[in-house]
Residue frames as qw, qx, qy, qz and C-alpha x, y, z in Angstrom:
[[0.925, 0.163, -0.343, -0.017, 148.99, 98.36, 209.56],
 [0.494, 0.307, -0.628, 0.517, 152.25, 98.93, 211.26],
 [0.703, -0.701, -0.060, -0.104, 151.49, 98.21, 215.58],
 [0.318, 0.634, -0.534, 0.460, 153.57, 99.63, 217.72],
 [0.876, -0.209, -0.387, 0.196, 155.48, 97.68, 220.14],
 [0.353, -0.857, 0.345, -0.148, 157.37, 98.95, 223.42],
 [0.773, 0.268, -0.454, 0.352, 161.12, 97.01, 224.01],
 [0.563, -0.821, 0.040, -0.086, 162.36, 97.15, 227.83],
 [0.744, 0.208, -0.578, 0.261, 165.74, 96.17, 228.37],
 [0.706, -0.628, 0.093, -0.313, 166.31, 94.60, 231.44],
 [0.219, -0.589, 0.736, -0.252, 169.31, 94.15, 233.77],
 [0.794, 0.030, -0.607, -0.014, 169.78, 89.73, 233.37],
 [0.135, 0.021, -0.871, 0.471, 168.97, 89.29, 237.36],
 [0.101, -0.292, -0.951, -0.028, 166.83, 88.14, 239.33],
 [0.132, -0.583, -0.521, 0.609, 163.69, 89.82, 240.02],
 [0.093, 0.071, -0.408, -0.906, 163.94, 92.48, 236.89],
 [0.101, -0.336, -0.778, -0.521, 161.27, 91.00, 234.91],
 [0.298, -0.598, -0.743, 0.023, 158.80, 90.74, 237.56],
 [0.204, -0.580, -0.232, 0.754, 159.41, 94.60, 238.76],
 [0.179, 0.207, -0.318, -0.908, 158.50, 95.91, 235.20],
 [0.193, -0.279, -0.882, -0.329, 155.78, 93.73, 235.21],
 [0.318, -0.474, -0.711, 0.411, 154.68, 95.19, 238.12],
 [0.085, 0.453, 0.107, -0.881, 155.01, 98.81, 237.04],
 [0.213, -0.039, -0.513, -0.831, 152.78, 98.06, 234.57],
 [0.320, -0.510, -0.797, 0.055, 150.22, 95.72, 236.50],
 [0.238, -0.487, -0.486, 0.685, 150.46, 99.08, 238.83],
 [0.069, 0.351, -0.273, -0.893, 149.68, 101.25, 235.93],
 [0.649, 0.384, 0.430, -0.497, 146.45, 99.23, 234.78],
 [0.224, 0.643, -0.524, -0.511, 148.45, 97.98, 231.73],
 [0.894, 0.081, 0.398, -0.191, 147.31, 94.71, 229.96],
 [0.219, -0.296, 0.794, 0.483, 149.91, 92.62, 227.83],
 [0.539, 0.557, -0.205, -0.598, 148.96, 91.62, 224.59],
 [0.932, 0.241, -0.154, 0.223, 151.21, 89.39, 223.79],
 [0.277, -0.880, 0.382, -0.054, 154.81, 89.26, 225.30],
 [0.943, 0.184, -0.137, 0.241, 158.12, 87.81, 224.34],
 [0.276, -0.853, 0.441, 0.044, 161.61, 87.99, 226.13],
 [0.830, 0.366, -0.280, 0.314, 165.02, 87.25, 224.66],
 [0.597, -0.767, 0.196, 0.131, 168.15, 87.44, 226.82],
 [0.579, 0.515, -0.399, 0.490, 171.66, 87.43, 226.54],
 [0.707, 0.094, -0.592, 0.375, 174.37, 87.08, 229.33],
 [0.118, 0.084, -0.222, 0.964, 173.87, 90.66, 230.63],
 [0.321, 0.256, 0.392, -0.823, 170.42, 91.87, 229.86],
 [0.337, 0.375, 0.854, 0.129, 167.13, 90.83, 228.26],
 [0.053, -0.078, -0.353, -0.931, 164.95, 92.15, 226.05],
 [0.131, 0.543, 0.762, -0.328, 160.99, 91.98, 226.89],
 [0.224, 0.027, -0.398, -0.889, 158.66, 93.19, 223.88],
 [0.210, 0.533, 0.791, -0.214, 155.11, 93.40, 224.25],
 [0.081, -0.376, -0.440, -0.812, 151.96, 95.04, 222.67],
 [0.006, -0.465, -0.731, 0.500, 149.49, 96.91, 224.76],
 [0.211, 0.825, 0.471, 0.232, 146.44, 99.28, 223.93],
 [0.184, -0.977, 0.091, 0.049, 148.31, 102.59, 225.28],
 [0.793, 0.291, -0.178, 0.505, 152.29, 101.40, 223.83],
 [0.296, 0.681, -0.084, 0.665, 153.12, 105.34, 224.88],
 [0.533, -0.710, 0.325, -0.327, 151.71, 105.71, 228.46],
 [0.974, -0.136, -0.099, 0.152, 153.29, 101.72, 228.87],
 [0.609, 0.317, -0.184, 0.704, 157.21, 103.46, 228.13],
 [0.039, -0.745, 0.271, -0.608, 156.56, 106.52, 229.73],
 [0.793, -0.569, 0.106, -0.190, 155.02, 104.68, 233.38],
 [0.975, -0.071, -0.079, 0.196, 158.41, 102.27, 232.44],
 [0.478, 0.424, -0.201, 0.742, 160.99, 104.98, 232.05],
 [0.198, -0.737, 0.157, -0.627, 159.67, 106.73, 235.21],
 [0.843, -0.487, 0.168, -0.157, 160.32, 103.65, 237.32],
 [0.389, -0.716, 0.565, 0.127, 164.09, 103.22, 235.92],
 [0.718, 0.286, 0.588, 0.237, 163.39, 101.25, 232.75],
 [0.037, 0.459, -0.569, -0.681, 165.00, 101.98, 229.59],
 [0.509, 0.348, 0.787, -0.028, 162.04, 101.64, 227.05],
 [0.147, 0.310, -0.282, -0.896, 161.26, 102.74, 223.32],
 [0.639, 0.583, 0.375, -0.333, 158.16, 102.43, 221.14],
 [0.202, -0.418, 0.675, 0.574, 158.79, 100.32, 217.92],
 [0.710, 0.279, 0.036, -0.645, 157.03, 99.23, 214.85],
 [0.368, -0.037, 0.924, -0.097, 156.15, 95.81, 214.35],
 [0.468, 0.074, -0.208, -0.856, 153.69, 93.62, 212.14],
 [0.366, -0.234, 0.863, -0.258, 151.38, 91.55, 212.92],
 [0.495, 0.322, -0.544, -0.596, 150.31, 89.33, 210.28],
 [0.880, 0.122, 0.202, -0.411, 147.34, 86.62, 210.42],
 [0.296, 0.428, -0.841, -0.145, 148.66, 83.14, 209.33],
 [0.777, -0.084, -0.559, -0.276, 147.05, 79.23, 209.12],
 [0.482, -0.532, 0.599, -0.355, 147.24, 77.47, 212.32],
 [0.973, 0.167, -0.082, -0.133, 148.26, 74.35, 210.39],
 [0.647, -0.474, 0.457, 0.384, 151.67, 72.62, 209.67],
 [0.521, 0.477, 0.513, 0.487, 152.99, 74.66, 206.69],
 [0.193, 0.887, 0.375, 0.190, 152.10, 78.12, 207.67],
 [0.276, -0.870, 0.216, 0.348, 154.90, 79.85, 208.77],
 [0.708, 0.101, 0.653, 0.248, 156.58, 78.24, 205.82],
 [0.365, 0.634, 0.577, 0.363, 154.43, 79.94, 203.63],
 [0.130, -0.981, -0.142, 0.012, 155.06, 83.32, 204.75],
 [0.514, -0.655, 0.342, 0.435, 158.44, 82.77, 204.99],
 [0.450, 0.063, 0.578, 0.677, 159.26, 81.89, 201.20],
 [0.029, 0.899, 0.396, 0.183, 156.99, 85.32, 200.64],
 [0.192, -0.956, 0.107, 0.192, 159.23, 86.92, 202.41],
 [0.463, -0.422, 0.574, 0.528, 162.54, 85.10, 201.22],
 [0.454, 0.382, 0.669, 0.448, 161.52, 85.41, 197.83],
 [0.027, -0.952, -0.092, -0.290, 160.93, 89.38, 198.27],
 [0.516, 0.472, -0.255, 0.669, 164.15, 89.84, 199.59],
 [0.347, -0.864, -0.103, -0.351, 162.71, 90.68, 202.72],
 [0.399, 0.267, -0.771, 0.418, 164.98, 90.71, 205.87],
 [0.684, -0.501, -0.523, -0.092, 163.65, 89.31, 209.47],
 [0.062, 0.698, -0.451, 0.553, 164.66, 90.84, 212.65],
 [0.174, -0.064, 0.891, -0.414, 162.78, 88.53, 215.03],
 [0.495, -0.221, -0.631, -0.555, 159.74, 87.15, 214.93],
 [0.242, 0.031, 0.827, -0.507, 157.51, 85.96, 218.53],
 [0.371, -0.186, -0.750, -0.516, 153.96, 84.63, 217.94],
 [0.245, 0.114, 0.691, -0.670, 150.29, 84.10, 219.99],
 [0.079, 0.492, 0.860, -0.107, 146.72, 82.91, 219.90],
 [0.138, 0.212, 0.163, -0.954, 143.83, 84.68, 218.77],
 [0.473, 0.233, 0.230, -0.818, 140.35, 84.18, 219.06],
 [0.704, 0.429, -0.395, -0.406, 140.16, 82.38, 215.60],
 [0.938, -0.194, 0.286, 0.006, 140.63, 78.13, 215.99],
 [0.839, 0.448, 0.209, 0.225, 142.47, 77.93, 212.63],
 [0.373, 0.727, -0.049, 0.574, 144.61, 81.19, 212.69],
 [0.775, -0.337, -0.176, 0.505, 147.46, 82.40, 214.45],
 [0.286, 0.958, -0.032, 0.007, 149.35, 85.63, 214.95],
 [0.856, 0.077, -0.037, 0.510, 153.00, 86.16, 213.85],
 [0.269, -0.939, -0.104, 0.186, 154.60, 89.35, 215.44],
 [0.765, 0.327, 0.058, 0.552, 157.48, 90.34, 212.67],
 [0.088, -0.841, 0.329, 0.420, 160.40, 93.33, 213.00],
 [0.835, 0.251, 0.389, 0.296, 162.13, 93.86, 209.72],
 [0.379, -0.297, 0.022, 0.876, 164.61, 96.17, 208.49],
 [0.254, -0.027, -0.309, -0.916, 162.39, 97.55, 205.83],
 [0.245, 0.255, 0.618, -0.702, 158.91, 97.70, 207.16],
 [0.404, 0.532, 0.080, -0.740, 157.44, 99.16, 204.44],
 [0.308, 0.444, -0.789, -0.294, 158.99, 96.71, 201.87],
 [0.132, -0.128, 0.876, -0.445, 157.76, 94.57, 203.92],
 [0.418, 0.463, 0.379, -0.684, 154.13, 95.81, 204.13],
 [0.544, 0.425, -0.277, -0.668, 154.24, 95.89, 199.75],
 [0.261, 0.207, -0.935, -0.121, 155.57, 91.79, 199.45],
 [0.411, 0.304, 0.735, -0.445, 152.87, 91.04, 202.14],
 [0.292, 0.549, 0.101, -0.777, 150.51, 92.37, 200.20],
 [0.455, 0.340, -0.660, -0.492, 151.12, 91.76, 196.75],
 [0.087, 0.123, -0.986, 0.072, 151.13, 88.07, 198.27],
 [0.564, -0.381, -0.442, -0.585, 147.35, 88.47, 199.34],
 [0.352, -0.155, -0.651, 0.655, 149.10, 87.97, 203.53],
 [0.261, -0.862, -0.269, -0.342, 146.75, 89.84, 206.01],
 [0.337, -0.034, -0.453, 0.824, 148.39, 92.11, 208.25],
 [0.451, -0.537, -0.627, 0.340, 146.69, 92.87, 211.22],
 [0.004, -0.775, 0.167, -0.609, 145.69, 96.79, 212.40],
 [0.307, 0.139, -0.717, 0.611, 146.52, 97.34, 215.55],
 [0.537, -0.121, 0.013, -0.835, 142.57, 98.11, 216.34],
 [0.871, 0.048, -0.408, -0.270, 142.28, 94.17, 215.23],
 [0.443, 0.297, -0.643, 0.550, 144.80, 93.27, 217.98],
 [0.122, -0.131, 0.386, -0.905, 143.19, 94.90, 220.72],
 [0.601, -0.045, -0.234, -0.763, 139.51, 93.51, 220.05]]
Protein backbone atom coordinates (compact mmCIF):
# COMPACT_ATOMS: atom_id res chain seq x y z
CA UNK A 1 0.00 0.00 0.00
CA UNK A 2 2.61 2.44 1.04
CA UNK A 3 4.45 3.90 -2.73
CA UNK A 4 7.50 5.15 -2.52
CA UNK A 5 8.27 8.55 -3.59
CA UNK A 6 11.85 10.17 -4.34
CA UNK A 7 12.17 14.18 -2.93
CA UNK A 8 15.03 16.27 -4.81
CA UNK A 9 15.87 19.39 -3.32
CA UNK A 10 16.83 21.86 -5.59
CA UNK A 11 19.00 25.00 -5.47
CA UNK A 12 15.80 28.03 -6.17
CA UNK A 13 17.62 29.16 -9.65
CA UNK A 14 17.24 29.13 -12.76
CA UNK A 15 17.74 26.14 -14.77
CA UNK A 16 17.80 23.51 -11.62
CA UNK A 17 14.60 21.95 -12.34
CA UNK A 18 15.15 21.36 -15.88
CA UNK A 19 18.83 19.72 -15.22
CA UNK A 20 17.26 17.01 -12.89
CA UNK A 21 14.76 16.56 -15.27
CA UNK A 22 17.17 15.89 -17.62
CA UNK A 23 19.20 13.41 -15.58
CA UNK A 24 16.37 11.51 -15.48
CA UNK A 25 14.98 11.95 -19.16
CA UNK A 26 18.86 10.76 -19.69
CA UNK A 27 18.35 7.82 -17.49
CA UNK A 28 15.07 6.51 -19.33
CA UNK A 29 13.05 7.62 -16.24
CA UNK A 30 9.24 8.32 -16.66
CA UNK A 31 7.38 10.70 -14.09
CA UNK A 32 4.37 9.56 -12.68
CA UNK A 33 3.10 12.25 -11.32
CA UNK A 34 5.21 15.31 -10.13
CA UNK A 35 4.78 18.17 -7.75
CA UNK A 36 7.23 21.05 -6.74
CA UNK A 37 7.03 23.34 -3.73
CA UNK A 38 9.60 26.10 -3.21
CA UNK A 39 10.67 28.40 -0.78
CA UNK A 40 13.09 31.45 -1.13
CA UNK A 41 16.24 29.26 -1.34
CA UNK A 42 15.40 25.86 -2.64
CA UNK A 43 12.52 23.74 -3.91
CA UNK A 44 11.33 20.63 -3.34
CA UNK A 45 10.31 18.33 -6.53
CA UNK A 46 8.50 14.92 -5.52
CA UNK A 47 7.62 12.49 -7.99
CA UNK A 48 6.69 8.73 -8.40
CA UNK A 49 8.41 6.58 -10.92
CA UNK A 50 8.50 2.68 -11.59
CA UNK A 51 12.33 2.30 -10.40
CA UNK A 52 12.02 5.27 -7.17
CA UNK A 53 15.75 3.67 -6.24
CA UNK A 54 17.68 3.73 -9.58
CA UNK A 55 15.67 7.52 -10.03
CA UNK A 56 17.86 8.80 -6.48
CA UNK A 57 20.76 6.95 -7.15
CA UNK A 58 21.13 8.36 -11.26
CA UNK A 59 20.06 11.90 -9.13
CA UNK A 60 22.66 11.77 -6.42
CA UNK A 61 25.36 10.85 -9.01
CA UNK A 62 24.69 14.01 -10.99
CA UNK A 63 24.88 16.36 -7.70
CA UNK A 64 21.31 16.05 -6.46
CA UNK A 65 20.47 15.57 -2.98
CA UNK A 66 17.62 12.89 -3.16
CA UNK A 67 15.86 10.35 -0.68
CA UNK A 68 13.20 7.67 -1.20
CA UNK A 69 9.97 8.33 0.88
CA UNK A 70 6.70 6.76 1.62
CA UNK A 71 3.66 8.18 0.43
CA UNK A 72 -0.11 7.14 -0.21
CA UNK A 73 -1.93 7.17 -2.84
CA UNK A 74 -5.49 6.95 -2.29
CA UNK A 75 -8.38 6.72 -5.07
CA UNK A 76 -11.04 9.47 -4.47
CA UNK A 77 -14.52 10.82 -6.48
CA UNK A 78 -13.74 13.19 -9.15
CA UNK A 79 -16.77 15.22 -8.03
CA UNK A 80 -17.22 18.41 -5.84
CA UNK A 81 -17.11 16.96 -2.29
CA UNK A 82 -14.38 14.46 -2.55
CA UNK A 83 -11.49 15.65 -1.04
CA UNK A 84 -13.83 16.80 1.66
CA UNK A 85 -14.72 13.47 2.35
CA UNK A 86 -11.42 12.12 2.94
CA UNK A 87 -10.46 14.86 4.76
CA UNK A 88 -13.11 14.66 7.73
CA UNK A 89 -11.83 10.71 7.68
CA UNK A 90 -8.82 11.83 8.31
CA UNK A 91 -9.65 14.84 10.75
CA UNK A 92 -11.86 12.76 12.60
CA UNK A 93 -8.98 9.96 13.06
CA UNK A 94 -6.71 12.32 14.32
CA UNK A 95 -4.73 11.89 11.41
CA UNK A 96 -1.97 14.52 10.63
CA UNK A 97 -1.24 15.77 6.80
CA UNK A 98 2.14 16.58 5.63
CA UNK A 99 1.28 17.63 2.07
CA UNK A 100 -0.84 16.41 -0.21
CA UNK A 101 -0.29 16.91 -4.54
CA UNK A 102 -2.85 15.14 -6.78
CA UNK A 103 -3.29 13.69 -10.74
CA UNK A 104 -5.46 12.00 -13.30
CA UNK A 105 -5.93 8.49 -13.83
CA UNK A 106 -7.34 6.55 -16.41
CA UNK A 107 -10.79 6.36 -14.59
CA UNK A 108 -13.40 9.55 -15.79
CA UNK A 109 -14.93 9.76 -12.29
CA UNK A 110 -11.82 9.14 -10.01
CA UNK A 111 -8.88 10.92 -9.10
CA UNK A 112 -5.61 10.31 -7.30
CA UNK A 113 -4.60 12.07 -4.04
CA UNK A 114 -0.80 11.67 -3.21
CA UNK A 115 -0.77 12.02 0.88
CA UNK A 116 2.60 12.20 3.38
CA UNK A 117 1.59 11.90 6.98
CA UNK A 118 3.36 11.67 10.11
CA UNK A 119 1.93 8.34 10.99
CA UNK A 120 1.60 6.34 7.86
CA UNK A 121 0.46 3.45 9.28
CA UNK A 122 -2.29 5.18 11.39
CA UNK A 123 -2.99 6.44 8.52
CA UNK A 124 -3.28 3.23 6.42
CA UNK A 125 -5.86 1.73 9.62
CA UNK A 126 -8.47 5.17 9.49
CA UNK A 127 -8.33 4.75 5.63
CA UNK A 128 -9.41 1.61 5.90
CA UNK A 129 -11.72 1.21 8.56
CA UNK A 130 -13.41 4.13 6.41
CA UNK A 131 -13.82 1.66 3.35
CA UNK A 132 -11.00 4.65 1.34
CA UNK A 133 -9.00 2.71 -1.38
CA UNK A 134 -5.44 3.15 -1.26
CA UNK A 135 -3.70 2.54 -4.25
CA UNK A 136 -0.56 -0.25 -4.59
CA UNK A 137 2.04 1.06 -6.14
CA UNK A 138 1.66 -1.86 -9.00
CA UNK A 139 -1.91 0.10 -9.54
CA UNK A 140 0.03 3.35 -10.15
CA UNK A 141 2.28 2.17 -12.66
CA UNK A 142 -0.43 0.32 -14.94
Amino acid sequence: MKVPQVSVFLENRRGRLHEACDVLAKANINLITLALADTADFGVMRFIVADPTKAAHVLKDNGFTAIVNDVLAIEVPDRPGGLAEILEVLDNGSINIEYIYAFAQGAKDRAVLVFRFTDTDAAIAVLQKAGINILRRVDLLA
